[in-house]
GUFILO-697704 format. One record per residue (C-alpha): residue number from 1; residue in one letter; x, y, z. Coordinates in pm, 1 decimal, decimal comma. Example, Ala and Ser with C-alpha at 12.3 -4.5 7.8 and 13.67 -1.06 7.14 Angstrom:
REM GUFILO-697704
+-----+-----+----------+----------+----------+
!   n ! res !       px !       py !       pz !
+-----+-----+----------+----------+----------+
!   1 !   A !   1230,0 !   -450,0 !    780,0 !
!   2 !   S !   1367,0 !   -106,0 !    714,0 !
+-----+-----+----------+----------+----------+
***
This chain:
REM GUFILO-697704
+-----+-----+----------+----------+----------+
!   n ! res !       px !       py !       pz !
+-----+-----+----------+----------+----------+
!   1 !   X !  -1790,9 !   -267,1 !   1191,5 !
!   2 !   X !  -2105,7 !   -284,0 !   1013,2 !
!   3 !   X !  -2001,7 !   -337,5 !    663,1 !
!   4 !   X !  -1696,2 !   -564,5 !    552,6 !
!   5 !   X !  -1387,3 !   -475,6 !    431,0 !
!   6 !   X !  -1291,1 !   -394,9 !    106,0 !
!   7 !   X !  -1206,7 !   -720,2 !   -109,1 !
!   8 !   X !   -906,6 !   -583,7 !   -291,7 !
!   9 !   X !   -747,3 !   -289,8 !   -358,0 !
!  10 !   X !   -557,3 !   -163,7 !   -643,2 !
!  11 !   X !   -237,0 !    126,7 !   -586,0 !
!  12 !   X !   -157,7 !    342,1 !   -857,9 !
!  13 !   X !    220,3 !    392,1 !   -810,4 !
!  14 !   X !    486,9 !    224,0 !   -722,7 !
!  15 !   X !    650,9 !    506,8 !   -534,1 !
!  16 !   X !    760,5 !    443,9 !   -130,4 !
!  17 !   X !    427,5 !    564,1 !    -24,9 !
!  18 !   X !    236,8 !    294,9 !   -261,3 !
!  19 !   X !    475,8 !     51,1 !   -139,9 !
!  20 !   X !    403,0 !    147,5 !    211,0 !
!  21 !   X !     46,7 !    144,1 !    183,8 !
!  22 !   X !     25,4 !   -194,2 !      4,7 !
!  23 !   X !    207,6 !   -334,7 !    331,6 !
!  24 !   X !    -23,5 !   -160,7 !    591,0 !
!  25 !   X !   -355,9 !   -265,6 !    391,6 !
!  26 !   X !   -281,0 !   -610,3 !    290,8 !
!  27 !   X !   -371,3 !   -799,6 !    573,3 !
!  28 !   X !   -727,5 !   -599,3 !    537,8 !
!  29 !   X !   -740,0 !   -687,7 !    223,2 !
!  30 !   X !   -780,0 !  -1010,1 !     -0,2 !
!  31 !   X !   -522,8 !   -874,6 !   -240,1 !
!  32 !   X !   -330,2 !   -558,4 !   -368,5 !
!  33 !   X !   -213,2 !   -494,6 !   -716,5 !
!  34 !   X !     15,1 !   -253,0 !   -740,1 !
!  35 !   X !     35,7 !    -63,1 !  -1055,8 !
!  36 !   X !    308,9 !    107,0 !  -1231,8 !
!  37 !   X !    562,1 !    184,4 !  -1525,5 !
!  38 !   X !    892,0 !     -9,9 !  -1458,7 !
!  39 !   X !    906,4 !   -362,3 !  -1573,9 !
!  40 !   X !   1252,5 !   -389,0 !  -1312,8 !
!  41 !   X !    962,8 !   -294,2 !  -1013,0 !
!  42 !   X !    704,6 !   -506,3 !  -1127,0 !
!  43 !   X !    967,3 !   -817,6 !  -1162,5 !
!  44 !   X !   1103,3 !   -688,1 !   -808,0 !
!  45 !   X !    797,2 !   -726,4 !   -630,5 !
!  46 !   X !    670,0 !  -1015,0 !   -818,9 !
!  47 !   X !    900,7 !  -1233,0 !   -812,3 !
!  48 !   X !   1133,7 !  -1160,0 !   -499,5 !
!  49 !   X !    865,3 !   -971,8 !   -323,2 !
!  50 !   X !   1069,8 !   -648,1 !   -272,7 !
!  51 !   X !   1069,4 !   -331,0 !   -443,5 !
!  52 !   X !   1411,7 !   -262,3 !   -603,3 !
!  53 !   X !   1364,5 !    108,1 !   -613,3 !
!  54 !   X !   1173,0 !    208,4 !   -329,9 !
!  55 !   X !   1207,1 !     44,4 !     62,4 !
!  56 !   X !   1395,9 !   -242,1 !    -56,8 !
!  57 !   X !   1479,8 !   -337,9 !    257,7 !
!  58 !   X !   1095,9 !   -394,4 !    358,9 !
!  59 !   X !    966,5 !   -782,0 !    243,7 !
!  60 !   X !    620,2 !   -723,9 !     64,2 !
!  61 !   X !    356,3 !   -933,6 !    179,9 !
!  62 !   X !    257,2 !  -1255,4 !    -62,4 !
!  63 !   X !   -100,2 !  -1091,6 !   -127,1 !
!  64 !   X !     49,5 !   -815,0 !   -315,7 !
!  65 !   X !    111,1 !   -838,2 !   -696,9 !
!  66 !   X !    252,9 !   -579,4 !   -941,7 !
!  67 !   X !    117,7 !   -481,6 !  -1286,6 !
!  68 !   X !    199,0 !   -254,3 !  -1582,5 !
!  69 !   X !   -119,9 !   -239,4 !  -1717,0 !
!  70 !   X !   -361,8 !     17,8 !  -1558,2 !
!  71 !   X !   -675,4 !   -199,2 !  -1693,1 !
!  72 !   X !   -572,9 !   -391,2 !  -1388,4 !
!  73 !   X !   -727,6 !   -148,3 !  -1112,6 !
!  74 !   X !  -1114,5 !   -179,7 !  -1286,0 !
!  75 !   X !  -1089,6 !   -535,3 !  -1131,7 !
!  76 !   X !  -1072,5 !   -372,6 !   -704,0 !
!  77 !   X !  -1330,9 !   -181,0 !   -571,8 !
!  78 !   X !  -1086,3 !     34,2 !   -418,0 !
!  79 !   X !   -810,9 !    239,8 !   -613,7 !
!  80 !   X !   -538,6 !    448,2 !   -409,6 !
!  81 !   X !   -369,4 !    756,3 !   -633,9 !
!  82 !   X !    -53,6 !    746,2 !   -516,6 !
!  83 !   X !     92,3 !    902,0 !   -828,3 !
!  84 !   X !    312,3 !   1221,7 !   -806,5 !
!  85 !   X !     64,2 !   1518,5 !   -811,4 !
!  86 !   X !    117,8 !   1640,3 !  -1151,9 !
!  87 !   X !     22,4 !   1281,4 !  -1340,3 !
!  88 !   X !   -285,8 !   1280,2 !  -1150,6 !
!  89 !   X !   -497,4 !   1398,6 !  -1412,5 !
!  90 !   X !   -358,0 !   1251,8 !  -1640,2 !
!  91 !   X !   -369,9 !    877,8 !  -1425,8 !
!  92 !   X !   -685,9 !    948,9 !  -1392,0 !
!  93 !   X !   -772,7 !    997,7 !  -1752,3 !
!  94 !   X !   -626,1 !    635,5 !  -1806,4 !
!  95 !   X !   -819,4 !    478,8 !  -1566,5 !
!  96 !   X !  -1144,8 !    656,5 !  -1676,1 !
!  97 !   X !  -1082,6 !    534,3 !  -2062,0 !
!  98 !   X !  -1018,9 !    207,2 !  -1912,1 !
!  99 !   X !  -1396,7 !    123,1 !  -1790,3 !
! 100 !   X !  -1371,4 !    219,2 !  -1398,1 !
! 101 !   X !  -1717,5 !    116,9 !  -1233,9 !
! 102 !   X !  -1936,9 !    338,7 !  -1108,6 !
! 103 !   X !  -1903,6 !    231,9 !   -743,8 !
! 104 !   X !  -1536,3 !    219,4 !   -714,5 !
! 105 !   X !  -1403,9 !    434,2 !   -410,5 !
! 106 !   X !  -1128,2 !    620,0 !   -493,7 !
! 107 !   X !   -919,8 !    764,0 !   -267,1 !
! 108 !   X !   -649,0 !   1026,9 !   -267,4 !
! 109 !   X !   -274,7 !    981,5 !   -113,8 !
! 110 !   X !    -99,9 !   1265,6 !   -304,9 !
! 111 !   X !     -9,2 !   1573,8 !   -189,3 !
! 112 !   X !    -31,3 !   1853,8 !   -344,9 !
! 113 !   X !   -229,9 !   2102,7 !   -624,1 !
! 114 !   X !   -225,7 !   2117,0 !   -982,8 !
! 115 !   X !    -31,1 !   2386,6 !  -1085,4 !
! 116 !   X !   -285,8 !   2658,5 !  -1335,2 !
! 117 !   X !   -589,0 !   2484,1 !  -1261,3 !
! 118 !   X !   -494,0 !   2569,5 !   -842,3 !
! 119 !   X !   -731,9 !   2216,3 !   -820,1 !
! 120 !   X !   -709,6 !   1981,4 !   -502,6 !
! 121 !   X !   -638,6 !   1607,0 !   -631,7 !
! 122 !   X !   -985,3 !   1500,6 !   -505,2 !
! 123 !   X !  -1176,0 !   1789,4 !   -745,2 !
! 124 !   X !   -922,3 !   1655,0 !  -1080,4 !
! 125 !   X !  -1109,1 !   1251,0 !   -934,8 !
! 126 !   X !  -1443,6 !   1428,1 !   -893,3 !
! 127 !   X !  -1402,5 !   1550,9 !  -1265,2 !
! 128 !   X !  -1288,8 !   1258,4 !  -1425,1 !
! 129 !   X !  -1546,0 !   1051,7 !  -1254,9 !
! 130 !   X !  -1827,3 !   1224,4 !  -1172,6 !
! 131 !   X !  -2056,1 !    899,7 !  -1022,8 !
! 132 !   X !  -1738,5 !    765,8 !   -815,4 !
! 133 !   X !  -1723,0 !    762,7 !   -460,9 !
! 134 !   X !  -1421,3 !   1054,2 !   -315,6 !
! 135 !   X !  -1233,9 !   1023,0 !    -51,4 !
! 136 !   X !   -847,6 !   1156,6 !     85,3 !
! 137 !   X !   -596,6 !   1080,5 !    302,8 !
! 138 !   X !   -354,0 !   1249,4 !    459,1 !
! 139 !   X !   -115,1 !   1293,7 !    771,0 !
! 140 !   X !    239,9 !   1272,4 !    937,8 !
! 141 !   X !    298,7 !   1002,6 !    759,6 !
! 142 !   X !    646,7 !    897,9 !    648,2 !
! 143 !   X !    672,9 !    592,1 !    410,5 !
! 144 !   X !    966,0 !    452,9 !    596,3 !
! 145 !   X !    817,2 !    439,2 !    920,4 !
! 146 !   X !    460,6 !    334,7 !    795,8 !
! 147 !   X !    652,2 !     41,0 !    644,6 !
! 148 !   X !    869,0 !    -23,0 !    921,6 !
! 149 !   X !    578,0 !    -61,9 !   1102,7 !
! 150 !   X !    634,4 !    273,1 !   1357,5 !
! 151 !   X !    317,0 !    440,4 !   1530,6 !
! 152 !   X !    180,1 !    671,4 !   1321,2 !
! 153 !   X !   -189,5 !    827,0 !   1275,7 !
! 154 !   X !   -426,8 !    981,8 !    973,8 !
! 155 !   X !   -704,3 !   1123,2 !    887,7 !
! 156 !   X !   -976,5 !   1022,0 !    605,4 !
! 157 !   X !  -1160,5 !   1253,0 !    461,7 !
! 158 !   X !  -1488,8 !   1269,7 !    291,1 !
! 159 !   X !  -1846,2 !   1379,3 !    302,4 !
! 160 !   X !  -1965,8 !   1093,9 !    292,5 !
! 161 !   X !  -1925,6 !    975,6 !    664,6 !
! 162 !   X !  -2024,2 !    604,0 !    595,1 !
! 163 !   X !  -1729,4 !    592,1 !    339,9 !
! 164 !   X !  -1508,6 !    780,1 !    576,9 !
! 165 !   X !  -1578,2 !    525,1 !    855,9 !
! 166 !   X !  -1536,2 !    280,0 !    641,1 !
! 167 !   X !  -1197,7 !    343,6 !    514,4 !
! 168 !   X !  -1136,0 !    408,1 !    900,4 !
! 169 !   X !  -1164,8 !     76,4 !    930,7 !
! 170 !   X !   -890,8 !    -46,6 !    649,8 !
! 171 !   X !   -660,3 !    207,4 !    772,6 !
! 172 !   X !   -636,3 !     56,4 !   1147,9 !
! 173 !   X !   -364,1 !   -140,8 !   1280,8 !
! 174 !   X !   -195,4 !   -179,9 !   1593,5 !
! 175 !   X !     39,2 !    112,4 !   1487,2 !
! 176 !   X !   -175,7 !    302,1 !   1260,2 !
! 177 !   X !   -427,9 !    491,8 !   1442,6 !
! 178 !   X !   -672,9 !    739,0 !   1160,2 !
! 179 !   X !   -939,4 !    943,2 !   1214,7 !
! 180 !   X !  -1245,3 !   1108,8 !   1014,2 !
! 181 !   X !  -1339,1 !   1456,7 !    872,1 !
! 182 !   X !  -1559,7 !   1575,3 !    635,2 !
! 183 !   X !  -1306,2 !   1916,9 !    517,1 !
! 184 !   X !  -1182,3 !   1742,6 !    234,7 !
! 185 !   X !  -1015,3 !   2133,5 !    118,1 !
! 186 !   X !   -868,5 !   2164,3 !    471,2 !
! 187 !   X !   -673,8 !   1801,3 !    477,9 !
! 188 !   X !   -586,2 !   1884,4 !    117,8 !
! 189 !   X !   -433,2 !   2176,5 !    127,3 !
! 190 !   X !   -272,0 !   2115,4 !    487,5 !
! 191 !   X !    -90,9 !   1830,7 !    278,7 !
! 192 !   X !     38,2 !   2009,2 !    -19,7 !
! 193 !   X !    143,1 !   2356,7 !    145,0 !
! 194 !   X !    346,3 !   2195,1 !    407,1 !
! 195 !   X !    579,4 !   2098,3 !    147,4 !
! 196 !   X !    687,8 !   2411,6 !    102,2 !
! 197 !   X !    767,4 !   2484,3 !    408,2 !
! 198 !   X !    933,8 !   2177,4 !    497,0 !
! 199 !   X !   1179,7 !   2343,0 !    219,5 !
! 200 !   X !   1230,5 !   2636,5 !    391,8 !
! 201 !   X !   1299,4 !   2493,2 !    730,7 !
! 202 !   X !   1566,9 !   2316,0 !    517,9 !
! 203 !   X !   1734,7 !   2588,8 !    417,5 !
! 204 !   X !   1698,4 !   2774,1 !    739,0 !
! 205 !   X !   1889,0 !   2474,5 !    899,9 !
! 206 !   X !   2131,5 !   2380,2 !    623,7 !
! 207 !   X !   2266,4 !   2800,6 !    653,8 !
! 208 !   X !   2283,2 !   2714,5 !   1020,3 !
! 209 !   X !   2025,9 !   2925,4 !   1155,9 !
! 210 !   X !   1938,3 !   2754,7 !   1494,6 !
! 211 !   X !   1720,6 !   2558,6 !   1651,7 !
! 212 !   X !   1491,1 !   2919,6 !   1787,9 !
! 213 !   X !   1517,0 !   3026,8 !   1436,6 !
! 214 !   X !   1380,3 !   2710,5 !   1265,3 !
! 215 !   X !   1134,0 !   2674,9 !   1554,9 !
! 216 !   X !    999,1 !   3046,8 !   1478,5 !
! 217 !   X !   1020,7 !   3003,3 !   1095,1 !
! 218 !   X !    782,2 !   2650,3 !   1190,8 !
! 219 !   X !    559,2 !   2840,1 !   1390,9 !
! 220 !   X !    520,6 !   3156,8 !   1140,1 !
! 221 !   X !    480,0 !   2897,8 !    860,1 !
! 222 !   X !    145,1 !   2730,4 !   1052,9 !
! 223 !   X !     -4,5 !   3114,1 !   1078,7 !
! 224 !   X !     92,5 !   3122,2 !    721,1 !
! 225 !   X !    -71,8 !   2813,4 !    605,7 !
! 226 !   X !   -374,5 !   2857,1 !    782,2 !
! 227 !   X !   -476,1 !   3158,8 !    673,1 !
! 228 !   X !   -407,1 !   3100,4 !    302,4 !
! 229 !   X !   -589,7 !   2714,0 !    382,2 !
! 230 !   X !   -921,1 !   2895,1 !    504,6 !
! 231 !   X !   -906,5 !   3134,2 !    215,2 !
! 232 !   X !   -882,0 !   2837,6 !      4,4 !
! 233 !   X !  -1204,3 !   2679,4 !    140,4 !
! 234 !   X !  -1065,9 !   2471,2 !    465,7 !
! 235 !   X !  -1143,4 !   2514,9 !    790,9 !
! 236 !   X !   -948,8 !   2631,8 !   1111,0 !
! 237 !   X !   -933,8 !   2347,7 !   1318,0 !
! 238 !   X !   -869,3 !   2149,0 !   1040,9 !
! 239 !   X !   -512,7 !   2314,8 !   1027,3 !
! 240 !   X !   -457,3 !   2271,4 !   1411,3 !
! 241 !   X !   -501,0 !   1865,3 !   1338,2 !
! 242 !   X !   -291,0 !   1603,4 !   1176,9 !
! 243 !   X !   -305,2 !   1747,9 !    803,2 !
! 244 !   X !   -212,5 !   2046,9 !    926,9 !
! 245 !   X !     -4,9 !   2104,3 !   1230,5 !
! 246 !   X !    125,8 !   1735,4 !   1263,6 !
! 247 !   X !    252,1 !   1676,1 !    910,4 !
! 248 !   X !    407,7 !   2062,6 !    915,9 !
! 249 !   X !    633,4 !   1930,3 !   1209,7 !
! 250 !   X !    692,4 !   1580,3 !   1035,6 !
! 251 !   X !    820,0 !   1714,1 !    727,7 !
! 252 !   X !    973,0 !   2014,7 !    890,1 !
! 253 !   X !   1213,1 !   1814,4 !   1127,8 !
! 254 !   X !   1243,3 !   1458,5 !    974,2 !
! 255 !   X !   1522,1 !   1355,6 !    773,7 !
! 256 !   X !   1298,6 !   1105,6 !    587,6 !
! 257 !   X !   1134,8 !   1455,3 !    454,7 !
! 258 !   X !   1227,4 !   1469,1 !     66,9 !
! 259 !   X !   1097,6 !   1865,2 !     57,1 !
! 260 !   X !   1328,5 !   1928,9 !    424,8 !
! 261 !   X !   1664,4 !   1719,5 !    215,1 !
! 262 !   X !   1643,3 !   1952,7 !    -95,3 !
! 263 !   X !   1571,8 !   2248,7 !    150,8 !
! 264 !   X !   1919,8 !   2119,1 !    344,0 !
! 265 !   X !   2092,5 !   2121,9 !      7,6 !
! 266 !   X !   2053,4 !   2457,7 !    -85,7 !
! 267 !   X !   2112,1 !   2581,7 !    214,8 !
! 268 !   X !   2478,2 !   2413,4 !    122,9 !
! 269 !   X !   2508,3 !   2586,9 !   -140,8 !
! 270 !   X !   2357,4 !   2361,4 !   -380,0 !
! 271 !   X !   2142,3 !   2470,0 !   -732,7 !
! 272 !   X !   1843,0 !   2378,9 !   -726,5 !
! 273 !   X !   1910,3 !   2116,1 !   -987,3 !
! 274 !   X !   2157,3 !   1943,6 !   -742,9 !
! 275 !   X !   1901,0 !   1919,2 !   -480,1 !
! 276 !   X !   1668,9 !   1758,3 !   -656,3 !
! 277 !   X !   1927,6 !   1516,6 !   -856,2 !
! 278 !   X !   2100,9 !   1418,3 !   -506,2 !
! 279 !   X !   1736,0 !   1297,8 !   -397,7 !
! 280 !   X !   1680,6 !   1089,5 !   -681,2 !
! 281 !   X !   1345,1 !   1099,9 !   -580,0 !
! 282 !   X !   1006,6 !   1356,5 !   -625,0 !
! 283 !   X !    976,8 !   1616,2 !   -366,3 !
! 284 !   X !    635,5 !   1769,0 !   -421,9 !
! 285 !   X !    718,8 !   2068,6 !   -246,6 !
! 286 !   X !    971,6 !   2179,3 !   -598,3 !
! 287 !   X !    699,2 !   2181,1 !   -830,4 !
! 288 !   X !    406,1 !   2267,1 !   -534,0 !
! 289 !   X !    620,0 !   2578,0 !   -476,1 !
! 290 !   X !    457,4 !   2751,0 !   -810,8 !
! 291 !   X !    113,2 !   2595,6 !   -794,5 !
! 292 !   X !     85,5 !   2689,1 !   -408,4 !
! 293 !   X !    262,9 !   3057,3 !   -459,9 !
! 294 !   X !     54,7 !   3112,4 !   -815,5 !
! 295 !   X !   -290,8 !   3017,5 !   -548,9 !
! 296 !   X !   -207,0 !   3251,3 !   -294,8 !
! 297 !   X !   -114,2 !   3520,3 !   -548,4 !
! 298 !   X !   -472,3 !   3461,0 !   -701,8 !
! 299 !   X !   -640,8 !   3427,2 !   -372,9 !
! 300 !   X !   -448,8 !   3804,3 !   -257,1 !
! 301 !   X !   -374,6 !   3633,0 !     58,6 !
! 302 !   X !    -27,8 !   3733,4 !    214,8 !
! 303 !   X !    261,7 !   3462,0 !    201,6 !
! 304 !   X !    557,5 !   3581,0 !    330,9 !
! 305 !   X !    749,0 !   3222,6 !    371,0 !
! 306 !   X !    594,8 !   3068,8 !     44,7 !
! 307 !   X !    726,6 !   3408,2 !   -167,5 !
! 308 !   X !   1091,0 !   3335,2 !    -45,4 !
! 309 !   X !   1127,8 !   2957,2 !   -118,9 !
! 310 !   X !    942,9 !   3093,8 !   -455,1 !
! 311 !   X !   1193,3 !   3356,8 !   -508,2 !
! 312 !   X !   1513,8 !   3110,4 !   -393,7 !
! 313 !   X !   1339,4 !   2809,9 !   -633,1 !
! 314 !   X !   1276,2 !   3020,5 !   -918,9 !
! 315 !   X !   1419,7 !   3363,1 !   -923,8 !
! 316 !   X !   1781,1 !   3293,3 !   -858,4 !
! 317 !   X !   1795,2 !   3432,2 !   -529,1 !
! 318 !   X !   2023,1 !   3348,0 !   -291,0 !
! 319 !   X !   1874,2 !   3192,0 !     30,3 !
! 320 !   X !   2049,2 !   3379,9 !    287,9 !
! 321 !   X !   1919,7 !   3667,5 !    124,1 !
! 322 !   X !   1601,4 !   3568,7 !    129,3 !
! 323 !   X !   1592,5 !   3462,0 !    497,3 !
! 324 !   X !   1753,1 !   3747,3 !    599,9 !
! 325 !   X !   1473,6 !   3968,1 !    427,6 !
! 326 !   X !   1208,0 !   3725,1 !    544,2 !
! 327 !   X !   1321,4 !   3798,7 !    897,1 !
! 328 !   X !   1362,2 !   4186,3 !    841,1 !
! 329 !   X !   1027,9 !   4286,3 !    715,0 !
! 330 !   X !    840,1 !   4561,5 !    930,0 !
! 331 !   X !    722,4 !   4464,5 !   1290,9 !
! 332 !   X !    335,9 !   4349,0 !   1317,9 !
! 333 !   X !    138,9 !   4179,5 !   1567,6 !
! 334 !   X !    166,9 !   3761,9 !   1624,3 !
! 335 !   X !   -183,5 !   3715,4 !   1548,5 !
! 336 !   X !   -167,8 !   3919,1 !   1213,4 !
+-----+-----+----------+----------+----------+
***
């Protein structure tokens, strides 16, 4: 612990994973502003120290403040994205015209990549601010349970390692264990293709598929991801670790997992509209679901999992269909 911690921090978003984060830094920290767009969440959390919306049941800790105005976060040295994936560019265009400082650390909590662009969060920061320190998170890492206070771990990653041990640091509590890498791409893009698997195992369980069948679909899905992840620019091992292999299973399994409720509901029987309107919430994995497919389609790297959920989210077809064909295609070797 050679350098102190960060003074304050400021969280863009006031989403359950902000609102988790702001109650696992703050006793790091000398004080969190949380910034968002709802006056009703700002009031929530300023005055009776809860967030209406999100984890309302969690009591916010009395260094944390809320603000509407995203001037705010030029005042911290550290700023967390926690925005949905597709305002991240545009976030991060705000907070650029606002006057960040050059030595500023931001870091990345969204999953996901921009849809056209097929751009990681972290490059859309590097662009916008090309003298700022970069760095991303990423995990198993339910909100509820990080709030709650449940054992969890992360990893950090960067290239610079005296950042990346740095932010070790903040992110380490008696339940929250994190690590360090320096394959930003590989944490990345663990994070944002899980989601669309986390749909599928959804569906596969919400037709009633089984426990072996979910468990194969899992395992097939981790093949999958890897080998469009290393095409992308990560590395193997990186895939094996806890952006890869450990949030797959967390969002796969868990019924906190937005991407594995939606998945449940159409598997029901439900439109796609009706999954996502029962949530009331942003799964990443609906609109990650083009970005990741239009990637892999790019990249000519074969997808068999990601082109069903595609072709049940966007093409109209039905997901027993799809599953069925999914597990029908012609025999080839495990390691294939």
């Amino acid at each position: 612990m050679s350098e102190p911690l960060f003074s304050s921090a400021a969280i863009l978003g006031t989403g359950s994973y902000g609102t988790a984060l702001s109650v696992l830094l703050a006793p790091n920290l000398g004080s969190v502003t949380m910034i968002g767009r709802s006056a009703d969440v700002a009031t929530g959390i300023n005055e009776q120290r809860r967030n209406p919306r999100y984890l309302n049941n969690i009591a916010l800790p009395a260094n944390l403040t809320a603000s509407l105005t995203i001037a705010d976060a030029i005042k911290a040295p550290l700023v967390l994205f926690c925005v949905p994936t597709a305002a991240t560019r545009e976030t991060a265009q705000q907070l650029a015209a606002a006057g960040l400082p050059k030595d500023a650390v931001l870091l990345s909590c969204s999953k996901g990549i921009e849809r056209n662009t097929g751009e990681r969060m972290s490059e859309i920061l590097h662009e916008q601010f090309p003298g700022n320190p970069v760095a991303v998170v990423s995990g198993p890492n339910h909100a509820e349970e990080i709030a709650a206070g449940l054992a969890t771990c992360a990893v950090i990653g960067s290239s610079d390692e005296a950042l990346a041990c740095r932010l070790q640091e903040l992110f380490t509590a008696p339940h929250f264990r994190s690590y360090t890498s320096d394959d930003v791409a590989g944490i990345e893009l663990g994070g944002a293709i899980k989601n669309v698997y986390a749909i599928a195992a959804g569906i596969a369980a919400g037709l009633g598929l089984g426990d072996n069948a979910v468990a194969a679909l899992v395992t097939r899905a981790l093949a999958e991801m890897t080998r469009l992840g290393v095409r992308l620019g990560g590395r193997v091992e990186t895939f094996a670790g806890l952006s890869g292999v450990g949030d797959l299973i967390a969002t796969c399994f868990s019924a906190h997992s937005r991407n594995h409720r939606v998945g449940l509901a159409l598997g029901h029987g439900k439109t796609l509209d009706e999954a996502v309107s029962s949530l009331g919430m942003i799964a990443e994995g609906v609109p990650n679901t083009l970005s990741i497919h239009e990637a892999a389609q790019k990249a000519g790297v074969r997808t068999p999992i990601i082109d069903a959920v595609h072709a049940i989210l966007y093409r109209d077809m039905p997901a027993a269909r799809a599953l069925h064909a999914l597990l029908n295609r012609d025999p080839r070797p495990e390691n294939d």
